[in-house]
DRENPA-342106 format. One record per residue (C-alpha): residue in one letter; residue number from 0; x, y, z. Coordinates in steps of 0.001 Angstrom, whole numbers, plus 524288, in hexadecimal, padded with zeros to 5 digits. Layout:
BEGIN
+------+-----+-------+-------+-------+
: code : pos :  east : north :    up :
+------+-----+-------+-------+-------+
:    A : NUM :     X :     Y :     Z :
...
+------+-----+-------+-------+-------+
END
This chain:
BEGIN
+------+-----+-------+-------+-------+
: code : pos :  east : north :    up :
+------+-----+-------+-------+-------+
:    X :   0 : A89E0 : A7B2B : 9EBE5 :
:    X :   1 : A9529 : A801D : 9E43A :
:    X :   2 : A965E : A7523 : 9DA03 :
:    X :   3 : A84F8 : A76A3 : 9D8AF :
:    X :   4 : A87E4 : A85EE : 9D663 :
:    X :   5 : A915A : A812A : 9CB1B :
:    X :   6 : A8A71 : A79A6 : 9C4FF :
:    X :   7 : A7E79 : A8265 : 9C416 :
:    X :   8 : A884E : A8E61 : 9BF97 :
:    X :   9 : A86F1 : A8624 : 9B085 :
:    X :  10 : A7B5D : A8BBB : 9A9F8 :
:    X :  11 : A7A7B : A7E5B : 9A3C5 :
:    X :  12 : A79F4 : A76E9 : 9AF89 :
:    X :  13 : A6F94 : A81FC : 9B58D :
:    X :  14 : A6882 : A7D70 : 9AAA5 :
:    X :  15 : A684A : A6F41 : 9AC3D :
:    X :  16 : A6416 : A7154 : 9BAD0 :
:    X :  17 : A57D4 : A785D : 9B62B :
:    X :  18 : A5368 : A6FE6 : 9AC76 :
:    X :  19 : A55C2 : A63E5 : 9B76D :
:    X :  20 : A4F44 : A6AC9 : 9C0F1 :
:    X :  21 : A42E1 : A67EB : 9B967 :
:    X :  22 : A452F : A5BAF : 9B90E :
:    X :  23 : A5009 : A4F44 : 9B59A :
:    X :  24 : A5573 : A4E6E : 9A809 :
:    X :  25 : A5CBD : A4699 : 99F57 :
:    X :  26 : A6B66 : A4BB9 : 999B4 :
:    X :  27 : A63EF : A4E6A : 98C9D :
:    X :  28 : A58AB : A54DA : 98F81 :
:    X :  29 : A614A : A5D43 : 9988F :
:    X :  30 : A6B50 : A5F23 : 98D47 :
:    X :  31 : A5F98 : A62AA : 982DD :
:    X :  32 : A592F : A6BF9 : 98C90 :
:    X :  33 : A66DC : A740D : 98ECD :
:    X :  34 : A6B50 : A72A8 : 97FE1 :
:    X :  35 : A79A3 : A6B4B : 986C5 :
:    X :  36 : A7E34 : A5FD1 : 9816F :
:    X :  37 : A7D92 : A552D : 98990 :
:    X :  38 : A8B2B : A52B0 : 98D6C :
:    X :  39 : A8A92 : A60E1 : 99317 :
:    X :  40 : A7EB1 : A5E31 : 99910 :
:    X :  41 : A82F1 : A51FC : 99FA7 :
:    X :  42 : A8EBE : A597B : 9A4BE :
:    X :  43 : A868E : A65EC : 9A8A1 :
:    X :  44 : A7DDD : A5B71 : 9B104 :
:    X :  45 : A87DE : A5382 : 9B6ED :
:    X :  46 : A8BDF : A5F70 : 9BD85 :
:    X :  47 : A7FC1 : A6247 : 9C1CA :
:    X :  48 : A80C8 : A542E : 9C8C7 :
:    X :  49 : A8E02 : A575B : 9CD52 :
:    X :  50 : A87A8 : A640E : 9D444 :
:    X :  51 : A7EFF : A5BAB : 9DA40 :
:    X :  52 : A738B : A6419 : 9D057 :
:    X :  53 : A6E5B : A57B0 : 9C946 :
:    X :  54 : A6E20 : A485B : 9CA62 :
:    X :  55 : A6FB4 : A3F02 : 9BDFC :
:    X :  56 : A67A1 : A3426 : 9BD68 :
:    X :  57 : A6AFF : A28CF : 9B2E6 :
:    X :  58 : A5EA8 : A227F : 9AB21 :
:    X :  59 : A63F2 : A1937 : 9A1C2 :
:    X :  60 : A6AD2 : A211C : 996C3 :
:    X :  61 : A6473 : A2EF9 : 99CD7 :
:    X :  62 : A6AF8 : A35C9 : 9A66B :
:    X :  63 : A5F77 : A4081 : 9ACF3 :
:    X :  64 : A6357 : A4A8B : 9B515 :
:    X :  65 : A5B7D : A4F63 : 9C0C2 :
:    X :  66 : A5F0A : A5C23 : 9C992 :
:    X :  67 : A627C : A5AF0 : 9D783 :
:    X :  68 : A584F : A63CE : 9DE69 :
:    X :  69 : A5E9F : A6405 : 9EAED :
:    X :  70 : A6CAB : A6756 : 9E6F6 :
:    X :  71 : A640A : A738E : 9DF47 :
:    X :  72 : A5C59 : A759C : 9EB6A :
:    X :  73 : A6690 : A778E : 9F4AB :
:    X :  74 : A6E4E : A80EF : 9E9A5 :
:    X :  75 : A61A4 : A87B4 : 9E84C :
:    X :  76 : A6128 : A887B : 9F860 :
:    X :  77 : A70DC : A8E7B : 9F733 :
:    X :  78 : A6E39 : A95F3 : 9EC23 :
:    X :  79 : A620E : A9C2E : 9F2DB :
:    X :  80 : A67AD : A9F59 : 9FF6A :
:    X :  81 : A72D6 : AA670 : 9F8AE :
:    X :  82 : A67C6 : AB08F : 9F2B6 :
:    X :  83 : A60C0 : AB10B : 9FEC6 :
:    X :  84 : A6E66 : AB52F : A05E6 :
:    X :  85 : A712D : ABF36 : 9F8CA :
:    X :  86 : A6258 : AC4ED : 9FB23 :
:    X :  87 : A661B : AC5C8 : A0856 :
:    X :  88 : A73CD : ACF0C : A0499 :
:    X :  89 : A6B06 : AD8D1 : 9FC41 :
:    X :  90 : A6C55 : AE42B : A06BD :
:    X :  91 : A7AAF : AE179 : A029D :
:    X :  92 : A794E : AE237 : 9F448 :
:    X :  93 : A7157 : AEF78 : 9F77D :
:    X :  94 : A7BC1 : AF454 : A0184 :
:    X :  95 : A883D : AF15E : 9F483 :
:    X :  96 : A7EC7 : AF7ED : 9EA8D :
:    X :  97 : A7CEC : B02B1 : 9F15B :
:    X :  98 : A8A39 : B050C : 9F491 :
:    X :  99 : A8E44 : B0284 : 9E64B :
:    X : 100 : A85AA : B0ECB : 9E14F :
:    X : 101 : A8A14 : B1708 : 9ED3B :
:    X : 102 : A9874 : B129E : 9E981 :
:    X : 103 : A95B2 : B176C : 9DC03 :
:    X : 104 : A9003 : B23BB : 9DF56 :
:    X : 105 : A99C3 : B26E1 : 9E890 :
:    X : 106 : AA27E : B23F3 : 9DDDA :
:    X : 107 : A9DF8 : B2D57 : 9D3EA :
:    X : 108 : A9E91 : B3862 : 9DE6C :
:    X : 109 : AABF1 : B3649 : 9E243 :
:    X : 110 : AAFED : B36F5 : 9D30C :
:    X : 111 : AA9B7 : B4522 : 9D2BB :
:    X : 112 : AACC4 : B4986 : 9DED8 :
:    X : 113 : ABBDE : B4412 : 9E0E7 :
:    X : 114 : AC268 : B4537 : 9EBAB :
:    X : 115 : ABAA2 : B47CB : 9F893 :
:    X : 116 : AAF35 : B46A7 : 9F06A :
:    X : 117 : AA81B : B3FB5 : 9FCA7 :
:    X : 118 : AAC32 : B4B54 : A069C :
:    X : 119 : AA124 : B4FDC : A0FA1 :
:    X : 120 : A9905 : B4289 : A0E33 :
:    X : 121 : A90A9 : B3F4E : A18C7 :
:    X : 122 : A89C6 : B3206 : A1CDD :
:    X : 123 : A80F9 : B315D : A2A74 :
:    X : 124 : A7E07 : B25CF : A2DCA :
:    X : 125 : A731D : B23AF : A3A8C :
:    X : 126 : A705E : B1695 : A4256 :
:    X : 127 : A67EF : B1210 : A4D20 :
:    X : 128 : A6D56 : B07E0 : A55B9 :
:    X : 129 : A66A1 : B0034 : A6183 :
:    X : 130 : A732C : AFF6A : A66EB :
:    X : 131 : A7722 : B0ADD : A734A :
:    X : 132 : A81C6 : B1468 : A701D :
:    X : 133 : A8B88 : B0D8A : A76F8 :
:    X : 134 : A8CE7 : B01A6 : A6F3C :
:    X : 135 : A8BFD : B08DC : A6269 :
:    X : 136 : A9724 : B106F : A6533 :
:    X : 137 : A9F8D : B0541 : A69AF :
:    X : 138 : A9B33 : B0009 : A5CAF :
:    X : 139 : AA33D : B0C7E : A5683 :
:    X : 140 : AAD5A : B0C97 : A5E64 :
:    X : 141 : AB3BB : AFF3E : A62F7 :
:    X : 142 : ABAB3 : AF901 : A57BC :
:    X : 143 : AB54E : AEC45 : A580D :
:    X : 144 : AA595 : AF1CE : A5904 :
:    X : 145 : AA984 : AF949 : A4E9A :
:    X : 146 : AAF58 : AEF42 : A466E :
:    X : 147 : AA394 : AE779 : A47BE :
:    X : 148 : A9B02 : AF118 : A3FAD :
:    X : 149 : AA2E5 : AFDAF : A3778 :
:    X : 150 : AA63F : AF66B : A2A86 :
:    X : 151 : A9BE5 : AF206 : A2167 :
:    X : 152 : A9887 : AE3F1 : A1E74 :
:    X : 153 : AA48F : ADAC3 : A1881 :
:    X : 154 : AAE18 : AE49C : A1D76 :
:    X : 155 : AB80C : ADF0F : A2955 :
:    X : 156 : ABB49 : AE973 : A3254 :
:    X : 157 : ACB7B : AE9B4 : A332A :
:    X : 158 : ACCA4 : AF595 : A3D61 :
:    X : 159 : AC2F7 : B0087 : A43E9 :
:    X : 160 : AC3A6 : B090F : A4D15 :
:    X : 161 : ABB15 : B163E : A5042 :
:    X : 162 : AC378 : B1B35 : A5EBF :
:    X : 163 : AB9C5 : B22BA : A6575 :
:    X : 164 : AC1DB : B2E35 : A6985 :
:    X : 165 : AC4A8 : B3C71 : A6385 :
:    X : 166 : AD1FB : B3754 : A59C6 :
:    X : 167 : ACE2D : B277F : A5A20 :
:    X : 168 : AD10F : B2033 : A4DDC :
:    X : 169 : AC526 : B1A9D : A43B3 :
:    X : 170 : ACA42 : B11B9 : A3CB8 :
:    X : 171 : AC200 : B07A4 : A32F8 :
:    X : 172 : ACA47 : AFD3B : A2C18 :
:    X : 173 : AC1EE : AF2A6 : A24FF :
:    X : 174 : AC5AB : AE7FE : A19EB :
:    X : 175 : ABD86 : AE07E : A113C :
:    X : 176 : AC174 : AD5F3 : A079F :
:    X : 177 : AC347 : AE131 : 9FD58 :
:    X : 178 : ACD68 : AE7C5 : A0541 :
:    X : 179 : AD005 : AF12F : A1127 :
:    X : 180 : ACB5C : AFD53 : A165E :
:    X : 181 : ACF37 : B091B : A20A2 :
:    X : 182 : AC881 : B14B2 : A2616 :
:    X : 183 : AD102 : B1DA6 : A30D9 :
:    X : 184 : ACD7F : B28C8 : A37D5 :
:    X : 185 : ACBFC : B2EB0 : A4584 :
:    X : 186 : AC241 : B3188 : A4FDE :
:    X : 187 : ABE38 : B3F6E : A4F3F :
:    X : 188 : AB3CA : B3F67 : A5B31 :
:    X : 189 : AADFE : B34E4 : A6572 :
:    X : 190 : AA486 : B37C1 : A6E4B :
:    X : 191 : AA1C2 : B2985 : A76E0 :
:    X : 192 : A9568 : B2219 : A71A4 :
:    X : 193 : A9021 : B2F5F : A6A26 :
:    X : 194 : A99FC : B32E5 : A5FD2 :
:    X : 195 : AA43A : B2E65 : A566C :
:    X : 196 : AAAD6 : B37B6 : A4E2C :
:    X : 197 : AB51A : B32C7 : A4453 :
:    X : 198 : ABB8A : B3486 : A376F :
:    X : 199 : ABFD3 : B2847 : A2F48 :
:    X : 200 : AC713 : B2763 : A20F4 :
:    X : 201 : AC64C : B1C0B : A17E2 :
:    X : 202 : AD236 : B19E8 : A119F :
:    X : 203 : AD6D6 : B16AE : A030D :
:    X : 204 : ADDFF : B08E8 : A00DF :
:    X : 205 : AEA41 : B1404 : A01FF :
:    X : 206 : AE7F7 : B16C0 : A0ECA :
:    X : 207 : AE288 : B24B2 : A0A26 :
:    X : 208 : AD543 : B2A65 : A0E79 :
:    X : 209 : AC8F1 : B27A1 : A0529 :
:    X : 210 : ABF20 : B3000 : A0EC7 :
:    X : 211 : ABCC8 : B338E : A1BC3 :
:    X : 212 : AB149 : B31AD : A23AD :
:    X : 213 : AADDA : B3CE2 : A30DF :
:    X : 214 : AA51A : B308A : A382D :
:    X : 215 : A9C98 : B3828 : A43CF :
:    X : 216 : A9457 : B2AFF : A4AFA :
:    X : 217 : A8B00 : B314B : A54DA :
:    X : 218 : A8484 : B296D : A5C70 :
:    X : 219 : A77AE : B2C1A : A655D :
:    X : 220 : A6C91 : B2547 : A6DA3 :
:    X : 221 : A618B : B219A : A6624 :
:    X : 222 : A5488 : B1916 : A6A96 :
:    X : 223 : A5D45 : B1117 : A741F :
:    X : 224 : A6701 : B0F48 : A679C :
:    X : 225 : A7091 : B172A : A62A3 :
:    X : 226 : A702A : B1F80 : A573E :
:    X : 227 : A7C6F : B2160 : A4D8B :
:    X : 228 : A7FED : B2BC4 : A450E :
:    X : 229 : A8BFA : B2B61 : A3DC3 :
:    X : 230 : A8FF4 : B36E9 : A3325 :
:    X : 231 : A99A2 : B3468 : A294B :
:    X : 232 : AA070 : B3EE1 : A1F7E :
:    X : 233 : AAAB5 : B3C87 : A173D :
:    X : 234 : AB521 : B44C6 : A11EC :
:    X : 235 : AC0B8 : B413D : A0A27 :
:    X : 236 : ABB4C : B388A : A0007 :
:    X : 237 : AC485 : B32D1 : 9F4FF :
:    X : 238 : ABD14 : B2EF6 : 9E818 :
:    X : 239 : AC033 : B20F0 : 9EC80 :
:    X : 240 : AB819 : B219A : 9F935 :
:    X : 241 : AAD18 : B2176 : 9F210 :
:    X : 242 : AAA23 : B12A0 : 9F388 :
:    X : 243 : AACB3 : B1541 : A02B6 :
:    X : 244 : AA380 : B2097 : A034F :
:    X : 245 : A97F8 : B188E : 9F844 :
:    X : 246 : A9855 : B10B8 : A058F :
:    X : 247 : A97E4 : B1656 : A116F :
:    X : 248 : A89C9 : B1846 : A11F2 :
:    X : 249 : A8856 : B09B2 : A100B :
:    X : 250 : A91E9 : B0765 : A16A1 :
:    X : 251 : A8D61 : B0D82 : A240C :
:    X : 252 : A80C3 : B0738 : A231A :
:    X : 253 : A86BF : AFBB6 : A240D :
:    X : 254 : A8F6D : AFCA6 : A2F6A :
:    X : 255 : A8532 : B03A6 : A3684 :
:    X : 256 : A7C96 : AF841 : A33A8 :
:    X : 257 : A8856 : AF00E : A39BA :
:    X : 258 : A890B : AF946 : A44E9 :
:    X : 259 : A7B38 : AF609 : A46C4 :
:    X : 260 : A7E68 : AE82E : A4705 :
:    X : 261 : A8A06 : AE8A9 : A5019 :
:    X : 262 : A81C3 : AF02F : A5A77 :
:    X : 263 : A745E : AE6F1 : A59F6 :
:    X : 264 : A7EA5 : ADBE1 : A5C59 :
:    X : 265 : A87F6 : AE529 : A66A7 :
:    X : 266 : A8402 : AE4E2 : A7602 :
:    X : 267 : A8008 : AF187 : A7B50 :
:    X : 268 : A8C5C : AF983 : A8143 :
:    X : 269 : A8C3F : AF9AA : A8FE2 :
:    X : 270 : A8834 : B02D5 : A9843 :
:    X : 271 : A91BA : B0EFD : A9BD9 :
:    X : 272 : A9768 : B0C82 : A8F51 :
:    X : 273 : A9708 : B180B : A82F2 :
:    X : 274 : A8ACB : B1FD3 : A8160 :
:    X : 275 : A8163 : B18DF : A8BD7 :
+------+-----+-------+-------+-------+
END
């Protein structure tokens, strides 16, 4: 498929598959119809053969040309499901445009503001889950539950940790191909299967503090489900959080559509365990 993609890269040789396509033709009439010389259209057209594009066929001193319609078929078939699979991604295109305009915006206000020009910023974010109380909790507070589902997509999870006691560590280490990332903080309330108070700071490749987020999860019994409510402010924010912040909104809608996922695919907690 490679060599077939290289030889339709030449413009030329694009060429000489669309006139063939109509139908077989001799060396000159392809050569007069593309304004080559022939010796550049015989080489242009034994690659084609090469590619497996085209097939020569010999009659007496003319050598015609014909295209190979199944070698273009099944490039046509490759070709085609490779748009079909790109149509398919648009939600993603949507998801990195939006973000770049939010990064931009965010940008401009940080180079007014300075310093702490985020301070007092507040996000709520509210979900509806078919899952019981129980098992979305554990989902926020056992490492590997949590790992599952609280970085979004093509980011790998390196450490987490959300102790659900008054003091417990948050912690939120991810890495993607582009480099590394850490969030600390501690535990500033936990009440068993209802509530999850906690601060967390990203940090700065220098191990300073970008911004801090004050997280408060509630969660309650709704319709046999369970309904979520988590608040976020920040304080603290350095003109270079502002690609962090451009992204948080985005960014939570897509863990919490992971959450979503983790739980439709999680069994229900048992009996006797948190909030039943």
């Amino acid at each position: 498929m490679e060599r077939i993609a290289a030889a339709l890269g030449d413009a030329a040789r694009w060429r000489l598959v669309e006139l063939l396509a109509g139908r077989p033709r001799s060396v000159g009439e392809l050569a007069e119809l593309t304004g080559l010389r022939q010796p550049q259209t015989t080489k242009h057209l034994q690659t084609l053969v090469r590619a497996g594009l085209a097939t020569v066929h010999p009659l007496g001193q003319r050598r015609v040309y014909a295209v190979e319609p199944a070698t273009l078929a099944e490039f046509g078939r490759r070709v085609g499901a490779l748009a079909d699979m790109a149509v398919a991604q648009q939600g993603e295109l949507d998801v990195l445009a939006r973000y770049r305009a939010a990064v931009e915006a965010e940008a401009a206000a940080a180079d007014r503001g300075g310093d702490r020009w985020a301070d007092g910023r507040t996000f709520v974010f509210e979900r509806r889950f078919a899952a019981d109380r129980a098992t979305v909790w554990r989902h926020w507070v056992e490492p590997d539950l949590l790992a599952s589902w609280w970085v979004p997509p093509s980011m790998t999870v390196t450490d987490c940790v959300l102790e659900p006691e008054e003091g417990g560590r948050a912690v939120l280490d991810y890495r993607d191909a582009d480099g590394s990332y850490r969030s600390s903080g501690r535990v500033q309330e936990a009440v068993e299967g209802e509530r999850l108070v906690f601060d967390l700071s990203v940090h700065d490749a220098d191990g300073g503090i970008s911004f801090s987020g004050h997280y408060d999860l509630t969660l309650a019994e709704a319709d046999g489900g369970t309904a979520l409510r988590l608040a976020l402010g920040l304080s603290g924010a350095a003109v270079e959080a502002a690609p962090f912040i451009a992204g948080i909104e985005t960014g939570w809608g897509q863990v919490l559509d992971q959450l979503a996922a983790a739980l439709a695919s999680t069994r229900p907690a048992r009996k006797g365990s948190a909030a039943q």
